[in-house]
Backbone as JSON Lines, residues from 0, in Angstrom:
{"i":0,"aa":"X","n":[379.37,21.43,48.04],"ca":[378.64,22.63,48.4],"c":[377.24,22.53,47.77]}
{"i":1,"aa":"X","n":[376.04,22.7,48.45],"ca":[374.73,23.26,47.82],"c":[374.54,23.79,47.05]}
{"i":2,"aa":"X","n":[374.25,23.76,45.69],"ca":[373.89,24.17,43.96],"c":[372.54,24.36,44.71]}
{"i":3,"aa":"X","n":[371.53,23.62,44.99],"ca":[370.11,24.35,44.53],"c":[369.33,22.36,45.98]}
{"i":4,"aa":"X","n":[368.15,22.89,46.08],"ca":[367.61,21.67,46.67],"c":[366.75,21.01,45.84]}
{"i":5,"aa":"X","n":[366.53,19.65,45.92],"ca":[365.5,18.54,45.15],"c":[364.18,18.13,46.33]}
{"i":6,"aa":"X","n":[364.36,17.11,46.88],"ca":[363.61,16.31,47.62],"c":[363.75,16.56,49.1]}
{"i":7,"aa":"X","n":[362.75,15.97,49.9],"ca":[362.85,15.53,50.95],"c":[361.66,14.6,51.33]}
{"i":8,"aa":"X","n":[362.23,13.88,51.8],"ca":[361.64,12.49,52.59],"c":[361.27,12.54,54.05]}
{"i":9,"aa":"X","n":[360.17,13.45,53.95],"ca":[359.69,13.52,55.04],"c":[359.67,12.67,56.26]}
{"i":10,"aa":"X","n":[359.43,13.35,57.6],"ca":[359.17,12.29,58.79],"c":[357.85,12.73,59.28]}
{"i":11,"aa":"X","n":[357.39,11.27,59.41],"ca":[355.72,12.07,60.17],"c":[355.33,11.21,61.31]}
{"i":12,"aa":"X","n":[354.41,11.8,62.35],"ca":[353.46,11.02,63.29],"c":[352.35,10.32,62.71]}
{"i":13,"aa":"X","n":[352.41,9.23,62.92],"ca":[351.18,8.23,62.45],"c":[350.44,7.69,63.56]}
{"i":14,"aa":"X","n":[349.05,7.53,63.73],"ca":[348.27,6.73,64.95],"c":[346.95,6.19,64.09]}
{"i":15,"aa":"X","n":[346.8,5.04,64.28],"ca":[345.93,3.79,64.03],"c":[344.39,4.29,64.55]}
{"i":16,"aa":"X","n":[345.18,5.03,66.11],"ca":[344.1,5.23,67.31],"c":[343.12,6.44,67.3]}
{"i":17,"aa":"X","n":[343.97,7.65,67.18],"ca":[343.79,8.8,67.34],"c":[344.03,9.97,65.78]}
{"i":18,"aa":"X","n":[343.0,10.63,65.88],"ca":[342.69,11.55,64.53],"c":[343.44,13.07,64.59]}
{"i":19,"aa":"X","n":[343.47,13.08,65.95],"ca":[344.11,14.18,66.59],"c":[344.84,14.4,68.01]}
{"i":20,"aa":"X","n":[346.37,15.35,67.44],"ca":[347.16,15.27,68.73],"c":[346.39,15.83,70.03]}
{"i":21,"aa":"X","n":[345.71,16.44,69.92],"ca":[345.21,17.28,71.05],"c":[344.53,15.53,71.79]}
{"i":22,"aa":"X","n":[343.83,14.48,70.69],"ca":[343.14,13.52,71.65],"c":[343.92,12.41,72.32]}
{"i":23,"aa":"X","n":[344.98,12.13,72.05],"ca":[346.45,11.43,72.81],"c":[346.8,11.5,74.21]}
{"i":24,"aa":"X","n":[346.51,10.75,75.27],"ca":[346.25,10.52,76.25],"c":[347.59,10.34,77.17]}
{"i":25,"aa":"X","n":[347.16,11.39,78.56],"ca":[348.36,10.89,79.07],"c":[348.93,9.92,79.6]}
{"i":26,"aa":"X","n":[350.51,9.17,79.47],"ca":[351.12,8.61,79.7],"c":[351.26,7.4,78.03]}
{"i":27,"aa":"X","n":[350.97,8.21,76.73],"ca":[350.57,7.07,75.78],"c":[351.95,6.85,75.32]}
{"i":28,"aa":"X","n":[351.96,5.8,74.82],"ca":[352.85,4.67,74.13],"c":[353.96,5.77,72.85]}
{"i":29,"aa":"X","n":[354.52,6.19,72.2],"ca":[354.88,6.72,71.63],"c":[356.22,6.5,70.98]}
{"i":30,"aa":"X","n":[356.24,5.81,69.75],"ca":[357.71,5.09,69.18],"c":[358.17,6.02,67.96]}
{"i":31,"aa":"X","n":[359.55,5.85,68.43],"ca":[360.52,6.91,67.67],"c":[361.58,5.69,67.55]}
{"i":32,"aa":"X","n":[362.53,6.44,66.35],"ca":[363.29,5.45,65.61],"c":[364.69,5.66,66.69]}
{"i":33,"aa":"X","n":[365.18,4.08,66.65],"ca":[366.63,4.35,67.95],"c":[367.59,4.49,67.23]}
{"i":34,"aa":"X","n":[367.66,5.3,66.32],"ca":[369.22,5.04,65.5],"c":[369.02,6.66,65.69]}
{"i":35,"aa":"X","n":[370.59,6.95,65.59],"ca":[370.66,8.82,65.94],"c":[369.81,9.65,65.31]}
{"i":36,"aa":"X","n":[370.01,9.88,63.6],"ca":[369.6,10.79,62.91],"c":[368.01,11.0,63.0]}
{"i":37,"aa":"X","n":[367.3,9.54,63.37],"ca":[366.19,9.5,63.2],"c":[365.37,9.98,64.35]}
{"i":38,"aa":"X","n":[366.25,9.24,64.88],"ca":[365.35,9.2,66.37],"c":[365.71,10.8,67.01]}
{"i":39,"aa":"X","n":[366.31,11.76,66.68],"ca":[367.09,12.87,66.64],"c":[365.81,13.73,65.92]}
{"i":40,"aa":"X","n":[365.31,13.4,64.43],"ca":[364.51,13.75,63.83],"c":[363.1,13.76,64.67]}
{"i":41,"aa":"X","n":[362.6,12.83,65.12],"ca":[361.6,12.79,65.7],"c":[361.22,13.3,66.91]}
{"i":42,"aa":"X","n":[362.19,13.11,67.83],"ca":[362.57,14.09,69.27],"c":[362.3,15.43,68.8]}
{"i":43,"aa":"X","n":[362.89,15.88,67.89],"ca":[362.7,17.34,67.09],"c":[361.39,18.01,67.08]}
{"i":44,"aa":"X","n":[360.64,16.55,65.99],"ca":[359.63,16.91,66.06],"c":[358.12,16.92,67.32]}
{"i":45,"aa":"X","n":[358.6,16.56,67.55],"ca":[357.45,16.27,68.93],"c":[357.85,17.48,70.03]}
{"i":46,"aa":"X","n":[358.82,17.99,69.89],"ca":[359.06,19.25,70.85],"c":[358.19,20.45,69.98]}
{"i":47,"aa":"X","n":[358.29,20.11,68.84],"ca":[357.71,21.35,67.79],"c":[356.3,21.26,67.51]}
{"i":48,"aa":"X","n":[355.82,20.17,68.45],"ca":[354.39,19.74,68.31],"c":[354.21,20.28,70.12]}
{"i":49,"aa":"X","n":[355.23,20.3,70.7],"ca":[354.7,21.32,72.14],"c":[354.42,20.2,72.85]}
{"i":50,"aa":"X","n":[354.89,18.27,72.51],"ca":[354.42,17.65,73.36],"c":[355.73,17.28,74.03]}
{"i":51,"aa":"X","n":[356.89,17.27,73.69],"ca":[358.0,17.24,75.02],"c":[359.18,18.61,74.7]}
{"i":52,"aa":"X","n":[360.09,18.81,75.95],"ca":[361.02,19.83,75.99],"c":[362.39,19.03,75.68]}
{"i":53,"aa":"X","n":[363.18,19.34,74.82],"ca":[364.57,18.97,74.84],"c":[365.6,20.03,75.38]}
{"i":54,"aa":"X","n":[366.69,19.14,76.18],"ca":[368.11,19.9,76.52],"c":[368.57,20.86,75.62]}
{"i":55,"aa":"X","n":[368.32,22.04,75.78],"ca":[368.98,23.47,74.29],"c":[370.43,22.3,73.98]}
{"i":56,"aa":"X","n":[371.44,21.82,74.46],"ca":[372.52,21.36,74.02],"c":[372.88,20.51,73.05]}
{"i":57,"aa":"X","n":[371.04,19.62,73.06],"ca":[371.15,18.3,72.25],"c":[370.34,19.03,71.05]}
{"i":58,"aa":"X","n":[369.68,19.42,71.04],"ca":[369.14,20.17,69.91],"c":[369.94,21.26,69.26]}
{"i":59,"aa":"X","n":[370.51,22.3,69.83],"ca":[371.89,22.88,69.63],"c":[372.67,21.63,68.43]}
{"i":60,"aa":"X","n":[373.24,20.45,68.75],"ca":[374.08,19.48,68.45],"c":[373.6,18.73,67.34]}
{"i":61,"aa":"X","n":[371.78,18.69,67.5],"ca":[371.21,17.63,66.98],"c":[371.82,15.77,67.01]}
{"i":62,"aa":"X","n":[371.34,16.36,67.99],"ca":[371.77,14.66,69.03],"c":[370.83,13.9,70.26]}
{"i":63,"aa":"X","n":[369.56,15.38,69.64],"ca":[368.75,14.54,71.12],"c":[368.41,12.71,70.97]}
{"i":64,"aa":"X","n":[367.97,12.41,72.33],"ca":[367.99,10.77,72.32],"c":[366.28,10.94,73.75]}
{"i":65,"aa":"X","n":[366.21,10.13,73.7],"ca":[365.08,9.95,75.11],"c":[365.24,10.54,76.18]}
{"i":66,"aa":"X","n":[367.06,10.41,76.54],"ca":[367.73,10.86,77.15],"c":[367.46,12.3,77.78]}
{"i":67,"aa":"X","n":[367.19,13.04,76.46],"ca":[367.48,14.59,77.01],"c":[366.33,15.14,77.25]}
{"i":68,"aa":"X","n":[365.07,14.14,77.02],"ca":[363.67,15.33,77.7],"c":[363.81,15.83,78.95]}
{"i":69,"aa":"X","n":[363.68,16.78,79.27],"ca":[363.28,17.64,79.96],"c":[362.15,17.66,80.39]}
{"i":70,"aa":"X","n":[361.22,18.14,79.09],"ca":[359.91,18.43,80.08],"c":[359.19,17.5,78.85]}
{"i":71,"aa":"X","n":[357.77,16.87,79.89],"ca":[356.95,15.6,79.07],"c":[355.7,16.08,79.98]}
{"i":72,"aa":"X","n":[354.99,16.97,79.55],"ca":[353.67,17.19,79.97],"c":[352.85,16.01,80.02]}
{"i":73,"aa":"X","n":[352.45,15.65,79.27],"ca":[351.7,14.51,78.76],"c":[352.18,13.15,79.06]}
{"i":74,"aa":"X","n":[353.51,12.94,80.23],"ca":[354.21,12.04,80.87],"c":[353.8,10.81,79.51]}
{"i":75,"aa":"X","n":[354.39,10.94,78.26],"ca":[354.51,10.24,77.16],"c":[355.37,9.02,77.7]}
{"i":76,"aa":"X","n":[355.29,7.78,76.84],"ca":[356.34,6.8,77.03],"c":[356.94,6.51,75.95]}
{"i":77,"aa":"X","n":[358.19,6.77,75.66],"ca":[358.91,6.95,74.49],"c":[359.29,5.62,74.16]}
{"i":78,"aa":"X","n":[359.11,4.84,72.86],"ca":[359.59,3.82,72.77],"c":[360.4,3.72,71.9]}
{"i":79,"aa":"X","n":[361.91,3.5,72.03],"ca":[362.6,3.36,70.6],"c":[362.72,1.94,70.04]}
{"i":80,"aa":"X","n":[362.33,2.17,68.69],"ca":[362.08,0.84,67.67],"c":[363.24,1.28,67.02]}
{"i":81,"aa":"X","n":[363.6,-0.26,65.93],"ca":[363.69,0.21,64.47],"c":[363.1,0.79,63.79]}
{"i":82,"aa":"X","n":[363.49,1.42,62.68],"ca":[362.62,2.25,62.14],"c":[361.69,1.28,60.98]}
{"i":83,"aa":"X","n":[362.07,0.14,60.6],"ca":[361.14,-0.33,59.8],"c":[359.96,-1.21,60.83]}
{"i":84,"aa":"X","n":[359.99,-0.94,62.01],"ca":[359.66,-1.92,62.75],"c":[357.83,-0.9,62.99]}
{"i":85,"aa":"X","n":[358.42,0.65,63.28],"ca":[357.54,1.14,63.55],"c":[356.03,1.28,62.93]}
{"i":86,"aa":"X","n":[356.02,1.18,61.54],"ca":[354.59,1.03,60.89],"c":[354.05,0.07,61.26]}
{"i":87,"aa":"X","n":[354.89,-1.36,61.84],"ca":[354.12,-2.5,61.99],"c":[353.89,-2.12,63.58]}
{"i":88,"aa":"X","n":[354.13,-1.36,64.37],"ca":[353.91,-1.74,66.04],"c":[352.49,-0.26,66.25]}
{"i":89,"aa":"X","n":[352.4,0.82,65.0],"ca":[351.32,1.29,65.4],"c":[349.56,0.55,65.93]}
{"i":90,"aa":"X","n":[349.48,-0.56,65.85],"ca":[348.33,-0.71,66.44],"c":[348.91,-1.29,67.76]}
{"i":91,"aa":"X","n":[350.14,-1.17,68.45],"ca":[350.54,-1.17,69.62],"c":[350.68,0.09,70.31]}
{"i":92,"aa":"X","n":[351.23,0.9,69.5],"ca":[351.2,2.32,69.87],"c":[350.24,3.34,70.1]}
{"i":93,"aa":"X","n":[350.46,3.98,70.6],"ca":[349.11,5.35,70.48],"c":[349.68,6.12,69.24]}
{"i":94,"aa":"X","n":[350.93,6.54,68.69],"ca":[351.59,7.26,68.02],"c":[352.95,7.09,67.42]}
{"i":95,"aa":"X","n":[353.35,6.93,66.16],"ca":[354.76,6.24,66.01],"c":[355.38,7.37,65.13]}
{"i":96,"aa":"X","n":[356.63,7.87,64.81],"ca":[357.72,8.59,63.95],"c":[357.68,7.57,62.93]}
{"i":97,"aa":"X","n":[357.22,7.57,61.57],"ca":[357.69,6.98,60.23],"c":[358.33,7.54,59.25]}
{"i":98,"aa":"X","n":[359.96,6.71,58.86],"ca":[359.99,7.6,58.34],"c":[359.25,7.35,56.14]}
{"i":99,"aa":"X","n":[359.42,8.15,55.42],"ca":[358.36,8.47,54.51],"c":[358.46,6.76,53.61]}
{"i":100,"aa":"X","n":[359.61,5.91,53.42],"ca":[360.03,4.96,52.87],"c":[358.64,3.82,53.71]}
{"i":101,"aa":"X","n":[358.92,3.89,54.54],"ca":[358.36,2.65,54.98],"c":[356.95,3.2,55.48]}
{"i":102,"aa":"X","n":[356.7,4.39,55.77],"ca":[354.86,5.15,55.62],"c":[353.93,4.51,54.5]}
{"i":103,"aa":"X","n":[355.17,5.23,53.18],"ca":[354.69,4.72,51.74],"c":[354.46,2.98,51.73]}
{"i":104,"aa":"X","n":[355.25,1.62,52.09],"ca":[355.1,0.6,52.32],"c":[353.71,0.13,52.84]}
{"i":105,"aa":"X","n":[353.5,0.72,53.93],"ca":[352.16,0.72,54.88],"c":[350.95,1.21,54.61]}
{"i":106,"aa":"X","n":[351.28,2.16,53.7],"ca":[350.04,2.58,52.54],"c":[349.37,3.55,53.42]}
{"i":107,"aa":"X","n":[350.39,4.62,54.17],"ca":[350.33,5.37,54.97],"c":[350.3,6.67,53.92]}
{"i":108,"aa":"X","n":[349.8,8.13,53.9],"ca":[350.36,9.02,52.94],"c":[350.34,10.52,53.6]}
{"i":109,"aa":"X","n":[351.9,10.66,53.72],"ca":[352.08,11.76,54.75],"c":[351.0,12.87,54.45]}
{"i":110,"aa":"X","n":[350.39,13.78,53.58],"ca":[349.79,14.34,53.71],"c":[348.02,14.54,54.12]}
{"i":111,"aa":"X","n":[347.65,13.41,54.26],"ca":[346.58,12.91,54.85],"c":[346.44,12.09,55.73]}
{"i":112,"aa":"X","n":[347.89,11.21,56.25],"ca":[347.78,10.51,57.63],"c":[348.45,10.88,58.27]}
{"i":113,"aa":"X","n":[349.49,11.85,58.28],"ca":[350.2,11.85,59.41],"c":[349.74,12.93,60.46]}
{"i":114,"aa":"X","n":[349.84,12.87,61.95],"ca":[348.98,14.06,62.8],"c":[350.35,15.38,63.11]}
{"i":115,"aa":"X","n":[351.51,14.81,62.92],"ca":[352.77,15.84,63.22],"c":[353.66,15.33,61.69]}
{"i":116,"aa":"X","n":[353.66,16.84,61.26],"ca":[354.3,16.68,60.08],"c":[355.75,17.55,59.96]}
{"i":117,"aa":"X","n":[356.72,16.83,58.95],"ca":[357.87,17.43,59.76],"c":[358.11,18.58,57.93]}
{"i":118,"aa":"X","n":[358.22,19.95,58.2],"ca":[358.15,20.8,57.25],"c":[359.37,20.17,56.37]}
{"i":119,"aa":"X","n":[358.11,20.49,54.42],"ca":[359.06,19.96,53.44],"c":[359.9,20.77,53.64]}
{"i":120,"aa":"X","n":[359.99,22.47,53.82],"ca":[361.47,23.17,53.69],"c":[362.78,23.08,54.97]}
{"i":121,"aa":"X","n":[362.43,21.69,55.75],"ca":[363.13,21.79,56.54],"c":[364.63,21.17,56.17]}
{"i":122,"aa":"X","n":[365.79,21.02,57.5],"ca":[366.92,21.24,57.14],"c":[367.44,19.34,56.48]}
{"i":123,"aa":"X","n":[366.26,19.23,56.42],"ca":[366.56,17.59,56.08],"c":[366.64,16.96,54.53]}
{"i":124,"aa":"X","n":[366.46,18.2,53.58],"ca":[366.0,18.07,52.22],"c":[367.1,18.0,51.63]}
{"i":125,"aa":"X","n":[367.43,16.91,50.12],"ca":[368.19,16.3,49.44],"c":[368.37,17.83,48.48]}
{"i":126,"aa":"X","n":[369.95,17.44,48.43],"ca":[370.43,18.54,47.41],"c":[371.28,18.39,46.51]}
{"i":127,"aa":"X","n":[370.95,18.96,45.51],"ca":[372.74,19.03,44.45],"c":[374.02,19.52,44.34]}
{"i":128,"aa":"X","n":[374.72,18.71,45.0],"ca":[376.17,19.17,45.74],"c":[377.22,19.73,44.35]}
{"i":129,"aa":"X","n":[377.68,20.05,44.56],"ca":[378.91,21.01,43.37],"c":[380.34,21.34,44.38]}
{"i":130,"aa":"X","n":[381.34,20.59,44.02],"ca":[382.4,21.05,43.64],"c":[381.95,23.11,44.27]}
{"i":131,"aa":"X","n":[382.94,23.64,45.75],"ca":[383.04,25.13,45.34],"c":[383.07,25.94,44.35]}
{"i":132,"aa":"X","n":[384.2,25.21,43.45],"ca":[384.76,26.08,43.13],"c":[383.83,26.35,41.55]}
{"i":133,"aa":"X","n":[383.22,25.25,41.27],"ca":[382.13,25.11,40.36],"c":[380.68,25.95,40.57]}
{"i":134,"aa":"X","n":[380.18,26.7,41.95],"ca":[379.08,26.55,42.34],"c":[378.82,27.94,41.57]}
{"i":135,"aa":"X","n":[379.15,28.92,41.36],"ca":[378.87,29.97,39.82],"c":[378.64,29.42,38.57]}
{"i":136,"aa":"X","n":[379.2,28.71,38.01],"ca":[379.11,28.33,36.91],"c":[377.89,28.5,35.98]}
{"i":137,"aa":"X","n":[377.78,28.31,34.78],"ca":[377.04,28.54,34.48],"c":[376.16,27.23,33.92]}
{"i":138,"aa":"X","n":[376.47,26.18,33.98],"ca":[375.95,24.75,33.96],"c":[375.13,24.49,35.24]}
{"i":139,"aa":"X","n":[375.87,24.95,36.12],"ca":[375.34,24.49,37.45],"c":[373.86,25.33,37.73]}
{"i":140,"aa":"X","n":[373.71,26.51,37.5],"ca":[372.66,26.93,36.83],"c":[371.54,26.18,36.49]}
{"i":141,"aa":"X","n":[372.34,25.73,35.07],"ca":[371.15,25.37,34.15],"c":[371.06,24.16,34.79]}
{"i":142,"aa":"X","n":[371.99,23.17,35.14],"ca":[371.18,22.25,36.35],"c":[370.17,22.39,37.23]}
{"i":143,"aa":"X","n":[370.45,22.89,38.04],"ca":[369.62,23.31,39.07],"c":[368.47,23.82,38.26]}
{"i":144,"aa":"X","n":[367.96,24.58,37.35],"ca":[367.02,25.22,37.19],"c":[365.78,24.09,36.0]}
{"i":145,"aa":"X","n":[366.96,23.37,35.42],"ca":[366.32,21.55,35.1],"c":[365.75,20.91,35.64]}
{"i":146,"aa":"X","n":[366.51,21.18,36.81],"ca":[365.44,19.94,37.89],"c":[364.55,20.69,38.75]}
{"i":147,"aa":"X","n":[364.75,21.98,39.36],"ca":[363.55,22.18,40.01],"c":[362.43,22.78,38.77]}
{"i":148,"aa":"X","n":[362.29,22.63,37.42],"ca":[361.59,23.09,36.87],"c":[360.04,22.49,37.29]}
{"i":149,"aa":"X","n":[358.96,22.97,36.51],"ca":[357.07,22.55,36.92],"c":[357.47,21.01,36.37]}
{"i":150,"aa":"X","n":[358.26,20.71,35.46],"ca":[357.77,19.26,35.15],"c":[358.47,18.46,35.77]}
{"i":151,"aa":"X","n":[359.58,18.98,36.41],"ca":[359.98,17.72,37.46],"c":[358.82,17.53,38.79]}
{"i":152,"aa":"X","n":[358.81,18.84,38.9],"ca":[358.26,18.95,40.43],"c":[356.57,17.81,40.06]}
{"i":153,"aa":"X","n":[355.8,18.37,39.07],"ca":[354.86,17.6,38.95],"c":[355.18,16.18,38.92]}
{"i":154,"aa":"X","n":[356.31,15.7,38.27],"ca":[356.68,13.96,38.33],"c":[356.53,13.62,39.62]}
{"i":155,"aa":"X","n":[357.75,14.2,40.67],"ca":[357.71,13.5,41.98],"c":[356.17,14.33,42.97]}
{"i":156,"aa":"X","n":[355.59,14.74,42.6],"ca":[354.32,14.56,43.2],"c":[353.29,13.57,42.88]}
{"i":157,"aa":"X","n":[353.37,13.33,41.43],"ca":[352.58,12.03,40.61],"c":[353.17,10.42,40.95]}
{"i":158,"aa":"X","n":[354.21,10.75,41.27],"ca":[355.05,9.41,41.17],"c":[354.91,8.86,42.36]}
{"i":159,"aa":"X","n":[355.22,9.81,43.2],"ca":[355.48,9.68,44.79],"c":[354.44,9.83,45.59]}
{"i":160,"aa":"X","n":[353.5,10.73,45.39],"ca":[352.24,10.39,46.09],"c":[352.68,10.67,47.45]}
{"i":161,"aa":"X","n":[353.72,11.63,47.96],"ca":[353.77,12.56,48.77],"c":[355.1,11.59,49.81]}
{"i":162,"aa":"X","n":[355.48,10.57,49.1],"ca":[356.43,10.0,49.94],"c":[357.63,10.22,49.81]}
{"i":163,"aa":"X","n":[358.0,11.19,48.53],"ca":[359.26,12.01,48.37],"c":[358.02,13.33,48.28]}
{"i":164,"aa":"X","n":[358.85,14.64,48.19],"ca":[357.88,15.52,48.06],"c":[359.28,16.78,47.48]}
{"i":165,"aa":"X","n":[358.3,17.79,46.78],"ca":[359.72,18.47,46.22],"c":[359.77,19.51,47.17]}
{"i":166,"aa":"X","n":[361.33,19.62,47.41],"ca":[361.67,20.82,48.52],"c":[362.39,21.95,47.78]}
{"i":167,"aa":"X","n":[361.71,22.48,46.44],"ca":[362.05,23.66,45.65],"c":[360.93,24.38,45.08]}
């Protein structure tokens, strides 16, 4: 069960090409990760950026795939990569899903490169699980209130340089 949240490892849009989504051209190149969670993650996000529509069922499920657009204004071409593959194919791409591990590699830094950013309080953030029947306690508490304290939170902003980021 959820004690309290730590981290999240953001997912972001990265382009080599373009400074801004509004300047992304129709029919452009656009790579998202082919493995579920990710590529699930990124579908997500790009509907929440207003540039494609997903099936209510797969989003409902969190299972969208390429599969379930609906609507693609911008008649995008979805490309699914690996996900470590994608930092290296942005100067192929107009726009790629990275996720924050391999951004950070590329010397990418979500808060100044990415053009679609996926919110730190979203449902994707690392937490401190407890035992139910433990989750009152009064340790669990003082856990939780240890780690999201100012001096953790300042570490993984110093450390991480925005490629973990604190989601408390």
């Amino acid at each position: 069960m959820p004690a309290g949240r730590t981290i999240t490892a953001p997912l972001g849009f990265y382009s080599r090409k373009y400074r801004r989504i509004e300047d992304l051209p129709d029919g452009a190149a656009v790579g998202v990760q082919n493995d579920p969670s990710n590529g699930n993650r990124a579908l997500l996000l790009l509907q929440s950026a207003g540039l494609v529509t997903l099936k209510p069922e797969a989003v409902a499920r969190n299972t969208a795939t390429p599969l379930d657009v609906v609507g693609n204004p911008k008649r995008l071409r979805l490309v699914a990569l690996d996900a470590a593959q994608l930092p290296r194919s942005l100067d192929d791409l107009a726009l790629a899903s990275v996720n924050s591990n391999y951004a950070s590699q590329a010397g990418l830094v979500f808060a100044r490169d990415a053009l679609i950013k996926e919110p730190v309080n979203g449902p994707y953030a690392n937490v401190i699980a407890v035992r139910r029947a433990d989750r009152d306690r009064p340790w669990v508490r003082r856990l939780v209130a240890a780690y999201q304290s100012p001096e953790v939170r300042d570490y993984i902003v110093a450390e991480f340089k925005g490629a973990l980021i604190p989601a408390f």
